[in-house]
N, C-alpha and C positions, 0 to 999 in steps of 0.2 A: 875392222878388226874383229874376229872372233875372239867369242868369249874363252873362260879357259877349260871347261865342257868338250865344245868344239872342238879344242885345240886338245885335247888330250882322247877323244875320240879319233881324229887324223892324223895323229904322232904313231911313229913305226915306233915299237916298244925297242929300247936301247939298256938290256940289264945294267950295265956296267953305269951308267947316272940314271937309274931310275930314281932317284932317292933326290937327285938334281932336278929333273922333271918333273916332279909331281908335286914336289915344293915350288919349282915359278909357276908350275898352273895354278895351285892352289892361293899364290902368294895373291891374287886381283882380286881380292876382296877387300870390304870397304873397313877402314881401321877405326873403330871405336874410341870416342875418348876415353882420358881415366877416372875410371870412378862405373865406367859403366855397369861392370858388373852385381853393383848393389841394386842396378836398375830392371837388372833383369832373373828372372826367377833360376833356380837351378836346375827346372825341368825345361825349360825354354833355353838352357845352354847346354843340356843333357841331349835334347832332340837334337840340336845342332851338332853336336860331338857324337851321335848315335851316326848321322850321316857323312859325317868328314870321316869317320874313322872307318867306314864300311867300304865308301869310294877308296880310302887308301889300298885295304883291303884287297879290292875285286881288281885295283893297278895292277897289284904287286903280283899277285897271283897270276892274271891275264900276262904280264912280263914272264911270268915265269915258262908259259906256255904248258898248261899240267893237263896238256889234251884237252877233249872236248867238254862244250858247253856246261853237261851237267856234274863231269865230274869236278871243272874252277868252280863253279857255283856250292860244289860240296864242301870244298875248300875254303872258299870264302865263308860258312856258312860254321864252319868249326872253329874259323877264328874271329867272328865276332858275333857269337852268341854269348852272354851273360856270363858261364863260366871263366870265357877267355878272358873275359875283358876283365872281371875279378882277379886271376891272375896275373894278368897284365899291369895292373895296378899296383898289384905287392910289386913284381920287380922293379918296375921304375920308381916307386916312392921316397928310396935313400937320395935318389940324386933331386927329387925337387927342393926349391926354395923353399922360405917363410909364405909366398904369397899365392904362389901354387899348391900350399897343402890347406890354407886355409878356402880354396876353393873344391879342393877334395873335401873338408870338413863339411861347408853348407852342400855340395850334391848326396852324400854320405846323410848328412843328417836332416835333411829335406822330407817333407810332412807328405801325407798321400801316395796312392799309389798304389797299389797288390802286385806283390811279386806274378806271375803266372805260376801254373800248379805247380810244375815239376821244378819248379829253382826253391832252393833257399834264400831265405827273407835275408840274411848277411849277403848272398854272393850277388843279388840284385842291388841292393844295396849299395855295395863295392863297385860293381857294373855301373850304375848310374853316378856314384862319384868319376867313375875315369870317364866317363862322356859328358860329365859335368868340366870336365878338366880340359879335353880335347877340345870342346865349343868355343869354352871360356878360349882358348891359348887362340883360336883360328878367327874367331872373333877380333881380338887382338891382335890380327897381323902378325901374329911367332910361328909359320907354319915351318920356321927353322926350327925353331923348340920344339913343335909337333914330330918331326921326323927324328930329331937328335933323341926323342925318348923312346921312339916306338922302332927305333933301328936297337934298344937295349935287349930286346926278348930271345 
């Protein structure tokens, strides 16, 4: 069996369940117990959520079909730099739980780090809570939750 890489590199992109798709590919990851998250830092679930959230990213766009290579890569590339994702985080925020904002809080207030030059220290900040958020959720086997929030924007 291929992995779900594989399997989403040889799928013929289907817009109408992309969103069906890219949740059972992403769903084969191995499900953490509870509690895990206190085990693991918020930039080790920041990194993880920097890359789930890129791949969804570069899916959706590649389904969209928005012509050639460097112009999805421009595309991909405006929606998940720092700003976006800052953004991204205000709108979905009313709909998360108690235990999902308390993992926005530790990626949010998470020690270390320098913004790069051109961001502000809040929007980096915000960016590393939502990818603290996206890690934490995919880590946990919710790549339903993962899509249900980020199908809000």
């Amino acid at each position: 069996m291929q992995n779900w890489i594989d399997q989403l590199l040889s799928s013929k992109p289907n817009r109408e369940n992309a969103n069906t798709e890219i949740g059972s590919l992403m769903d084969r990851n191995k499900k953490y117990d509870k509690g895990f998250e206190k085990e693991i830092s918020p930039k080790s679930l920041a990194y993880i959520g920097d890359a789930v959230y890129e791949l969804y990213i570069r899916v959706k766009v590649f389904q969209e079909r928005k012509g050639k290579t460097k112009k999805m890569h421009k595309a991909s590339v405006a929606q998940v730099k720092a700003d976006a994702q800052a953004k991204m985080l205000k709108k979905i925020e009313p709909y998360l739980n108690e235990e999902e904002r308390k993992i926005v809080r530790r990626g949010r207030n998470t020690k270390g780090g320098r913004p790069p030059r051109k961001i502000e220290y809040m929007v980096y900040k915000c960016s590393t809570a939502f990818e603290t958020l996206i890690g934490y959720l995919y880590l946990k086997g919710r790549t339903d939750r993962i899509i249900d929030l980020l199908e809000r924007r």
